[in-house]
C-alpha positions in Angstrom: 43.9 56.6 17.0 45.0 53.0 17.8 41.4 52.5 20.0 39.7 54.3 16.6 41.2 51.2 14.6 40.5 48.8 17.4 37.0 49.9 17.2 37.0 49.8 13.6 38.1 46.1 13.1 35.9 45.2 15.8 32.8 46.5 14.1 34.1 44.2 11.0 34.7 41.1 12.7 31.4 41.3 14.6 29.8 42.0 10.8 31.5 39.1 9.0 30.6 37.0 12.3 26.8 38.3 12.0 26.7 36.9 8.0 28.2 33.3 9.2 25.9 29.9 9.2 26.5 26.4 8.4 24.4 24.6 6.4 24.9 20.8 6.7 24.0 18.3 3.5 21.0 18.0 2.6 19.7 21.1 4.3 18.7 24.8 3.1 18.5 27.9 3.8 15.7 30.1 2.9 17.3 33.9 3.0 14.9 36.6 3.2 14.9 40.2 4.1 12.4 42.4 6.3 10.0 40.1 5.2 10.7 39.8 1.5 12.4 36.5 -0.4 15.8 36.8 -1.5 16.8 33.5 -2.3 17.8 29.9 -1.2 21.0 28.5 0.0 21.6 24.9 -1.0 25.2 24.7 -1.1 26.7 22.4 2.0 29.3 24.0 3.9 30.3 27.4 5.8 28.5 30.2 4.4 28.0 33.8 4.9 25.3 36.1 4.2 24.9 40.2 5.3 23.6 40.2 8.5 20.4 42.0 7.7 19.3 39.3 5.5 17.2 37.8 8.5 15.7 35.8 9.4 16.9 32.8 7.8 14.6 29.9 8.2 16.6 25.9 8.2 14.6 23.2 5.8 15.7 20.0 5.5 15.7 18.3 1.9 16.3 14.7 3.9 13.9 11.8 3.5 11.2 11.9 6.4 8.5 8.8 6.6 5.7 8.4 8.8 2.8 6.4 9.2 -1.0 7.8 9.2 -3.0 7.0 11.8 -5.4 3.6 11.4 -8.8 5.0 10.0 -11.9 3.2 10.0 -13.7 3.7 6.5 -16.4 1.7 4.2 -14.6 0.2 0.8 -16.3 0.1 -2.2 -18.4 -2.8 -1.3 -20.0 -0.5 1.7 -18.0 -3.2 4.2 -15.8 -1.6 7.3 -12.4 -1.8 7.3 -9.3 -0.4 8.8 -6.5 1.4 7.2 -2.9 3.0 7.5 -0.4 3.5 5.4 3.7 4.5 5.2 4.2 7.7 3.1 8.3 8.5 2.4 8.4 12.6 1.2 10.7 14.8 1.0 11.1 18.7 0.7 11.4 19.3 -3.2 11.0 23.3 -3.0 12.5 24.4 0.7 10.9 28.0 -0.4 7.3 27.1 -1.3 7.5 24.9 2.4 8.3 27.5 4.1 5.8 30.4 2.5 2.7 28.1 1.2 1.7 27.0 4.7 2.1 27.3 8.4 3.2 23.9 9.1 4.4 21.5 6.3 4.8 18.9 8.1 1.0 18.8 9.4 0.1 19.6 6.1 1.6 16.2 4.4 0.3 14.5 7.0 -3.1 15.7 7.3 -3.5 15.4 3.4 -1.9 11.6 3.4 -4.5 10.6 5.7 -7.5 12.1 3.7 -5.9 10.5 0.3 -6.0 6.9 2.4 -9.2 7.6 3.5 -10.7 8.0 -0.2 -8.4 5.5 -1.6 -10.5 2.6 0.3 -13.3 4.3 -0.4 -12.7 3.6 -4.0 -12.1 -0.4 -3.8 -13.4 -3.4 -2.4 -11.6 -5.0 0.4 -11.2 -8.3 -2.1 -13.0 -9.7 -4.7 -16.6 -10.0 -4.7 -19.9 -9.2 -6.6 -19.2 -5.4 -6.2 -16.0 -5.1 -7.7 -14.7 -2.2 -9.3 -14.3 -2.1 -13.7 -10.1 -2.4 -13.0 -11.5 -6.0 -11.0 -8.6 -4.3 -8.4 -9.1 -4.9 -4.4 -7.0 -3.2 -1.6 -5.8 -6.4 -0.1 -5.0 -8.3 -4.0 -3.3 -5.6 -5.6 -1.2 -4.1 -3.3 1.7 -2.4 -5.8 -1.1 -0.3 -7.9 -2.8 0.8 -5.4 0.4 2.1 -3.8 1.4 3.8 -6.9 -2.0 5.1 -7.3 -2.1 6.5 -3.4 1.0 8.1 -3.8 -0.3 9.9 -7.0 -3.6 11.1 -4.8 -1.0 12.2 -2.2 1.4 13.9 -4.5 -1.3 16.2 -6.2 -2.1 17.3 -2.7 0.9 18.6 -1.1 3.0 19.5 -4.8 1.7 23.0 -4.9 4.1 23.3 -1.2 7.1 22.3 -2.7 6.8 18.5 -1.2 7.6 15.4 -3.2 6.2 11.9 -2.6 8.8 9.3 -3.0 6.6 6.4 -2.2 3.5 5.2 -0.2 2.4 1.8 0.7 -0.4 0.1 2.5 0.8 -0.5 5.8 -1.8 -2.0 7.6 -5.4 -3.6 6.3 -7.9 -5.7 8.0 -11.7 -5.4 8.3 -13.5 -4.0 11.3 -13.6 -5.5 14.4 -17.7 -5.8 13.8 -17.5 -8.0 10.8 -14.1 -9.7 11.0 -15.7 -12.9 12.1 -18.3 -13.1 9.4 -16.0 -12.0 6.9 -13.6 -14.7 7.7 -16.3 -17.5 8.0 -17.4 -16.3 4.1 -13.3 -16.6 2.8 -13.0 -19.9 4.5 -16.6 -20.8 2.6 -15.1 -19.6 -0.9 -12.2 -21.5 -0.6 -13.7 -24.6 -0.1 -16.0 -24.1 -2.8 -12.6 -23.3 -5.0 -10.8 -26.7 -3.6 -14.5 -28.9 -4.3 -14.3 -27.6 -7.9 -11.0 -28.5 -8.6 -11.0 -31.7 -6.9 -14.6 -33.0 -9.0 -12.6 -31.8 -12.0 -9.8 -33.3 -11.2 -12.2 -36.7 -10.0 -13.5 -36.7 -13.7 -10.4 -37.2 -15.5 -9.7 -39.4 -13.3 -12.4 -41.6 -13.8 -12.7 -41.1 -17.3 -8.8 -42.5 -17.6 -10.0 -45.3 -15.4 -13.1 -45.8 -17.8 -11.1 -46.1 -21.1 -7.9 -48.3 -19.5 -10.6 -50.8 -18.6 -12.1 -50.9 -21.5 -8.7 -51.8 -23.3 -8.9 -55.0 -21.2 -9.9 -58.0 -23.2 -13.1 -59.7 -22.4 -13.9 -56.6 -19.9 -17.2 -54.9 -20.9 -19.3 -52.8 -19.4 -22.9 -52.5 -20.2 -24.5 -48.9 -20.0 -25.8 -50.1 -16.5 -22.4 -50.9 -14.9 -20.4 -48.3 -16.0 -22.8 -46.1 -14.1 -22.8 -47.9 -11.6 -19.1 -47.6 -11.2 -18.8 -43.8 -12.1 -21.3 -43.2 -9.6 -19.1 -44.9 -7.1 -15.7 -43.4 -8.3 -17.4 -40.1 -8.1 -18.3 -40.4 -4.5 -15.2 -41.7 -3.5 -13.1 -39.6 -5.3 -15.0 -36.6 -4.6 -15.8 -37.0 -0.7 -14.0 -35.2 2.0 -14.4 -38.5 4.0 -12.1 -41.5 4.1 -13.5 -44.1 1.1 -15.2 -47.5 3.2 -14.4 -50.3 0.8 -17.5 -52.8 0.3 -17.1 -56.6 -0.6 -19.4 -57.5 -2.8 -19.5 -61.2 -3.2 -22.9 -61.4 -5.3 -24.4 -60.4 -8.1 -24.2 -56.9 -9.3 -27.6 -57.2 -9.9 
């Protein structure tokens, strides 16, 4: 009778002990039976469930990151250029993970990569003749094209229960091929920005110089000589070179 009972609360303990798991924070439980849903287990803590729910499969709902690999790929303006980015995700729907597709995680990434890819495919590398109707470039506008990346990404991979909390350009340069060229034509656009400012900046210049001398008394200028002299403020003011001052002790004619 006694080993009966013995027996008897053994087979109960070993039941109870069969239903245990802990799930830590931030972590689910996806509880199905012979192969058929039942539910999920959010709740933190020491749980139990009847044994023949099994098998139970463990998906974290913690923030995960990782950075796609650098892809070469031709932006809008047909120039090559390499790209990665950072995508920060998170399990949203720990049952649609686990059912939707193999491997989740390969999924996210695999898709992340292919949304890069066509993001750059969709912009220039930076301003030029080709731009896009937005006038946006991959390396000017760096915050919309994020948002818009992590849009592309996020219709991908919703459908598996994964949510994209943010992705970001993390790496941007042009091809090894052209990087020289490319750099020799932005050093060429910037000084052709810094020669217009400085001529416009030269012709108020001499224009202020032009009407303070004529304020002068018994200081006039025919038509001749003032060209004379904006011809030589121009160059001076306007040369990359250090001015050479000439005495003339003659007449100017």
């Amino acid at each position: 009778m006694i080993f009966a009972q013995i027996i008897a609360v053994s087979v109960v303990i070993l039941f109870v002990l069969a239903g245990l798991y802990i799930n830590q924070p931030e972590q689910s439980r996806v509880i199905t039976m012979f192969g058929s849903y039942k539910y999920t287990d959010d709740v933190p803590g020491l749980r139990w469930a009847p044994p023949w729910y099994f098998p139970r499969f463990i998906v974290s709902k913690r923030l995960r990151n990782f950075e796609s690999q650098t892809s070469k790929v031709n932006d809008a303006s047909g120039n090559p250029i390499e790209i990665s980015a950072i995508v920060v995700w998170r399990v949203s729907s720990p049952e649609k993970a686990t059912f939707s597709v193999d491997d989740f995680k390969l999924f996210v990434h695999t898709q992340s990569e292919s949304a890069v890819r066509i993001l750059a495919s969709r912009y220039p590398y930076d301003f030029s003749e080709k731009e896009t109707d937005e006038n946006y470039s991959l390396r000017a506008n760096g915050d919309e094209i994020s948002q818009e990346l992590a849009q592309e990404i996020s219709k991908r991979v919703n459908e598996i229960g994964v949510e994209i909390i943010d992705a970001r350009i993390n790496h941007l340069a042009y091809a090894v091929e052209i990087a020289s060229a490319m750099l020799k034509r932005q050093q060429a656009a910037a000084i052709l920005d810094a020669r217009e400012v400085i001529v416009k900046g030269s012709v108020e210049i001499v224009k202020s110089a032009l009407v303070e001398l004529e304020k002068t008394d018994g200081f006039n200028l025919d038509p001749e000589r003032k060209a004379a002299m904006v011809s030589n403020l121009m160059v001076v003011l306007s040369s990359g070179n250090e001015a050479t001052p000439v005495i003339n002790t003659g007449s100017l004619y």
